[in-house]
N, C-alpha and C positions, 0 to 999 in steps of 0.2 A: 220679789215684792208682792206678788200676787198672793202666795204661801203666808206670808206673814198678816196676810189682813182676816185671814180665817183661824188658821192654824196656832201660829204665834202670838195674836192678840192678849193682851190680858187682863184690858177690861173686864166688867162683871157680866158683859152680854155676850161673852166666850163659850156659855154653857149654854146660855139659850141658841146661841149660834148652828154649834153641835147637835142641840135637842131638836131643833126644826129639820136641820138635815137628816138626821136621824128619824125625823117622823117621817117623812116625805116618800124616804126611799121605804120604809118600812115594810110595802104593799107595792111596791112598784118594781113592775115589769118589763125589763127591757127589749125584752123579746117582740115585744108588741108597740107598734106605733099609736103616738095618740088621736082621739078620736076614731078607733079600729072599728069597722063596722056601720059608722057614722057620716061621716061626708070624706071627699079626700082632705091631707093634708097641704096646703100651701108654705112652702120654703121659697123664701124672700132670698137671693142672693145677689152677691156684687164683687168684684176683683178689685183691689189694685194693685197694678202694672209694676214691679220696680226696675225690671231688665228683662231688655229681648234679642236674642242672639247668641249662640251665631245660626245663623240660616247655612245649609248644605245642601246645596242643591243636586251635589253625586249623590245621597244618600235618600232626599227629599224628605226633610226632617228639617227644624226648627227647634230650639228651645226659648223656653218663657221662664220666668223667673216670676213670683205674684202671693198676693193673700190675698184668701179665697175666705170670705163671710158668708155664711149661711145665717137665715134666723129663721124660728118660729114659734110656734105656742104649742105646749105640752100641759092639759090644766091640770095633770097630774102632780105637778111641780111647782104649781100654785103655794103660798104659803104666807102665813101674817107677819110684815115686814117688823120682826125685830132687828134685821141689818140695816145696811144704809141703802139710799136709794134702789142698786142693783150688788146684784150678791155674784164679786168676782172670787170663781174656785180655782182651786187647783187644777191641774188637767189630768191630776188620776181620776178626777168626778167626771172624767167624761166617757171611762168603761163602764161607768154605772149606770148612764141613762143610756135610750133610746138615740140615734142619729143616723141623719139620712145615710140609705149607703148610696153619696154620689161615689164617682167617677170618671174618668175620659175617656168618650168612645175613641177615639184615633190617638191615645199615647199610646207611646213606646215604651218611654220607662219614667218614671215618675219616683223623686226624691221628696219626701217627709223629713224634715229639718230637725234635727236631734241636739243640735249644741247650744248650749252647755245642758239642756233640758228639754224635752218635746219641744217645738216652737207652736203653743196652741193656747189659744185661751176660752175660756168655758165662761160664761156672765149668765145668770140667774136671776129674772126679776121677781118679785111678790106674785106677780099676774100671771107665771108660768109663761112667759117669754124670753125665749132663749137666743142666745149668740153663741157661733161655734165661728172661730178663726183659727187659720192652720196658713206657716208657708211652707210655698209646695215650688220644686224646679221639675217643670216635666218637657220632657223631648217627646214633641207629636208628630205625628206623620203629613205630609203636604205635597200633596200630588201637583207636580208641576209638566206644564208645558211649555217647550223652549223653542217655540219654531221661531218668535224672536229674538232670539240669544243674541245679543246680548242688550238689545233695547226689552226685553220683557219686563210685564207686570205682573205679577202672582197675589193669590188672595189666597192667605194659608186659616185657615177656618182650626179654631179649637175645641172640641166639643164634647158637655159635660153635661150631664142627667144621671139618674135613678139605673143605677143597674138591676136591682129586681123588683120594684114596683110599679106599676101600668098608672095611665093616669085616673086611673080608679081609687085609687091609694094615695100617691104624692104627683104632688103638680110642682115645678120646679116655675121661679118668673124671676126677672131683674125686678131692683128694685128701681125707682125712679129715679135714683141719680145714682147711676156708676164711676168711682173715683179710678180713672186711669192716670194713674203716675207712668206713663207709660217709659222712661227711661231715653236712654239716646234714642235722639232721632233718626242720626246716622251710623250705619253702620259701616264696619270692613267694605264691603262690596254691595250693601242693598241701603238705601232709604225709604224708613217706615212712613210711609203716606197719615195714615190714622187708624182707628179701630170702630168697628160696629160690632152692636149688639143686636142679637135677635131670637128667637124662641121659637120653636115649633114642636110636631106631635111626630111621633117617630114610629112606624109600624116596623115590624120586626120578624121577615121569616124563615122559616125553615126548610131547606130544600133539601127533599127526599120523593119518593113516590111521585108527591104529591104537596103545596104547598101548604104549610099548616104553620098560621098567625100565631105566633107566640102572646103580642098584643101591641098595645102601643103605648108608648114610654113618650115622657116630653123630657122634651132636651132645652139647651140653651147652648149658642153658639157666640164664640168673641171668634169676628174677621179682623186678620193684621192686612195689611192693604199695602205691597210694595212693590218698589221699582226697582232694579238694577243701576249702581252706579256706572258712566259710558268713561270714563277721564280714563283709569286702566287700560282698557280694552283699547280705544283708542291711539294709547301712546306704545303701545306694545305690539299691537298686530295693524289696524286699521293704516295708521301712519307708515310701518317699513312696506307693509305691501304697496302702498301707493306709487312710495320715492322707488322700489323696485320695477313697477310699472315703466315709472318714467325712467329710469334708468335704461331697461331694454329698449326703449325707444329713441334713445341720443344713439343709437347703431346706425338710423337711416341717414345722420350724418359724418355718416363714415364714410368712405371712398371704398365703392362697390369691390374694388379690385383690393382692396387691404384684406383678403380672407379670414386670419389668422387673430385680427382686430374685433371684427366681428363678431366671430366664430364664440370668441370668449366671452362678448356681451351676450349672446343670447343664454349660452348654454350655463353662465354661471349665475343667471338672472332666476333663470327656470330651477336651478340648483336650490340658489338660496330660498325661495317663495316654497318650493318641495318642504324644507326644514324649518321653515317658520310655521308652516301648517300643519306640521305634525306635533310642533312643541306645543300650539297652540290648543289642539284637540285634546290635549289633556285637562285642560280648563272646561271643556264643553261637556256635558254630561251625557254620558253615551248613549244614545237615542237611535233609531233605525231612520230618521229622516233629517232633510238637509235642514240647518239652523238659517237666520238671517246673515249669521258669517260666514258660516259654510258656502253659503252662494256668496260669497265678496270673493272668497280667497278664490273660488274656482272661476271666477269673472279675470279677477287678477291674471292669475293660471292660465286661462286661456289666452289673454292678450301677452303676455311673453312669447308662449310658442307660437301666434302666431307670428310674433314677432321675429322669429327663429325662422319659419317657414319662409315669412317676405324674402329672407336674405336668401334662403337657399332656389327660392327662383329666382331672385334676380342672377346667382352666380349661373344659373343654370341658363337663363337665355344669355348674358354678355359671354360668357366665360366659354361652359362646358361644352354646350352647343355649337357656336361657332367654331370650337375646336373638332368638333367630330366632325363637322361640316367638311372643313379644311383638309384632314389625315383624308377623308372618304374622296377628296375631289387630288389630293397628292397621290392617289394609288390607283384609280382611275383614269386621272387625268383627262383633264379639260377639252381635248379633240383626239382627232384620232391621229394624227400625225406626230405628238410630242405628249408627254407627259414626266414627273416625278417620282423619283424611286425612295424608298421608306429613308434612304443616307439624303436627299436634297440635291442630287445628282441629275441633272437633265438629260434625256432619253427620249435623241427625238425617233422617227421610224421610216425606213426608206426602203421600199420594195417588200417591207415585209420583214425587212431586218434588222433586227435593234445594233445599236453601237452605244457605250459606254462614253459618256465625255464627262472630265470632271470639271465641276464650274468655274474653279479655279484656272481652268486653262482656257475658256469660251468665252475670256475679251475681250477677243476679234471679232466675232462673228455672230450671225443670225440667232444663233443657238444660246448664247451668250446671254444676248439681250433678254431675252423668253425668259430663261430660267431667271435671272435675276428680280422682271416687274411682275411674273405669274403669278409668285406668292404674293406680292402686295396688291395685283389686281385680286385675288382671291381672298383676301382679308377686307379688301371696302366692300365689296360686295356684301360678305356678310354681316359687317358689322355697321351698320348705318349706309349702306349704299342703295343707289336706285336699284337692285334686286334684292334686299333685303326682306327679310316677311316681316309679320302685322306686328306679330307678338316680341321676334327681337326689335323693332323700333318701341314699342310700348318697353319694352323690359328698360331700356337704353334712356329713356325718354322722359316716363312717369311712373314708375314704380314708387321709388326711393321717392318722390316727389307730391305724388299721392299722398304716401304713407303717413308723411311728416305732416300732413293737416288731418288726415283722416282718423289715425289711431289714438292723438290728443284730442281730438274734437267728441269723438264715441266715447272714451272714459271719462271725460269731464260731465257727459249725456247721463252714464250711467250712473254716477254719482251724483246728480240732482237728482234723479229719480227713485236712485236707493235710498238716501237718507230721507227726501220728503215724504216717502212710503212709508216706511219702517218707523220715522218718528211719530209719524199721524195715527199709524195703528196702535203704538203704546201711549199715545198723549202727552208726550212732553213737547 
């Protein structure tokens, strides 16, 4: 459409068309910017937004989607409007003049839009005021920091200036209303807050010997402003570590003496939270420090094992303990006149000399009696009797009992405090 208002026309002002373009470039050199030598040049610019995303935060990198409008005045290009108001060209008339060389200081890789034809358009007015529009898909770089992973905010900055002229030369400014179509608002995994505009002067140097000012360039910067969506993250890791939590913890209402019972809540609790956090760090971007969930899962993590640990004292003072107590006081024996032999056999001792009786046959008699109440007096004692110690009546008593108010009450602590942290730091 463009082609055909210059090119195709066939009106009788087709030649004067040509004739003016033809006088114009005549003497004109591209080489050289306008007003060279004279004041700098000002280039008015403005974006609109069409698409943004996807953001990659293993990579830290964004892409933008956008047209980018430049204007300025070149009076070289000035000419007596035999066109119509403004003189739209072809975009091969755009290797024949003069045009800023912008740029992106922090792209990566930057697509110039070719189908079906350049995507650029060139306007020309009488006044020597120019419009250059181009779309452009560029992937820039965005230095993130994720020690709130995954309540983070990130401000990915894009930034465009003058690759070889100082602001002695071209001055680069927005124009006073920038059109951001700026495209969904939500994305996959992040929602775009807004954008700002802003400008500054950019020094630029060289490190060798000694540092040596190239100059200073003025730039222009579009900040995208976003947050991390939580709904994911949440229903995926957040939520099984929890119900895992508490799962390890329905053990202290087990019956201390079920081992077997236990044994399998703790150790396959601590199992599963291992494989949820390793799947899960493939999502986190590999960093040398702990993220906001990195401390959840290891908060998690530790309240299993301890969870693990409670049981294995508790079996240690009811159980294991009292057991060695018992073998140590059957091999020993309880006075010096009678004791137990490693079979349960009672051996009492008379002048110095043991006799063999088996219990089985000691119904009648003194010896009888002994061996049959020794073990059961040797078992109260230990296990809950007035010679019992501090720690098997605690183990017996309040452990398990403790546990079941204590260990819900601190995770429930920790989680008002994690989440009212963590959300106040990113501001939602």
């Amino acid at each position: 459409m463009i082609n055909r208002r210059i090119t195709h026309i066939k009106d009788p002002t087709a030649k004067e068309v040509s004739a003016t373009l033809d006088s114009i470039l005549l003497n004109y050199d591209n080489r050289l910017r306008p007003d060279i030598g004279k004041k700098p040049l000002y280039v008015q610019s403005d974006v609109f937004i069409t698409g943004f995303g996807p953001v990659d935060d293993q990579k830290r990198e964004f892409t933008v989607d956008m047209f980018l409008r430049q204007k300025w005045k070149d009076p070289r290009l000035a000419y007596q409007s035999v066109m119509s108001k403004s003189g739209d060209l072809s975009n091969v008339m755009i290797n024949r003049i003069w045009t800023p060389d912008a740029f992106f200081r922090n792209g990566k890789k930057s697509v110039n839009h070719n189908m079906t034809l350049p995507n650029r358009l060139l306007r020309i007015n009488a006044t020597g005021d120019i419009l250059y529009a181009s779309r452009l898909t560029i992937r820039a770089n965005c230095p993130m920091t994720v020690t709130n992973f995954p309540m983070d905010v990130h401000t990915c900055n894009l930034t465009y200036g003058s690759y070889g002229y100082t602001i002695e030369d071209v001055i680069f400014n927005w124009t006073t209303k920038s059109n951001l179509g700026v495209g969904r608002k939500k994305l996959s995994e992040w929602i775009k807050k807004n954008c700002t505009f802003s400008n500054l002067h950019l020094k630029i140097y060289f490190k060798s010997c000694k540092d040596h000012q190239f100059g200073k360039y003025s730039v222009l910067i579009i900040s995208f402003h976003l947050k991390r969506h939580l709904g994911y993250f949440i229903v995926q890791t957040y939520l099984p570590c929890m119900l895992i939590v508490i799962l390890s913890q329905v053990s202290f209402w087990v019956n201390k003496e079920a081992t077997p019972a236990r044994m399998v809540f703790g150790v396959m609790t601590v199992l599963s939270l291992t494989t949820l956090s390793i799947s899960e760090r493939r999502s986190i971007p590999n960093v040398s420090y702990l993220t906001a969930m990195d401390w959840f899962i290891v908060t998690c993590f530790t309240y299993c094992f301890a969870a693990l640990i409670e049981f294995a004292s508790v079996n240690y003072f009811t159980v294991i303990r009292p057991r060695a107590l018992i073998q140590q006081l059957e091999v020993n024996g309880n006075d010096s006149d009678s004791g137990l032999d490693s079979d349960g056999n009672y051996q009492p001792s008379t002048n110095g000399v043991r006799r063999r009786f088996a219990s089985s046959k000691m119904s009648n008699s003194d010896g009888g009696s002994a061996s049959k109440s020794r073990p059961g007096s040797i078992l109260s004692r230990i296990r809950g009797g007035s010679g019992s110690s501090f720690w098997t009546q605690l183990a017996n008593n309040h452990i398990d009992r403790v546990s079941r108010v204590m260990f819900p009450l601190t995770f429930f602590l920790f989680n008002v405090v994690y989440w009212f942290a963590y959300l106040s730091v990113s501001g939602r």
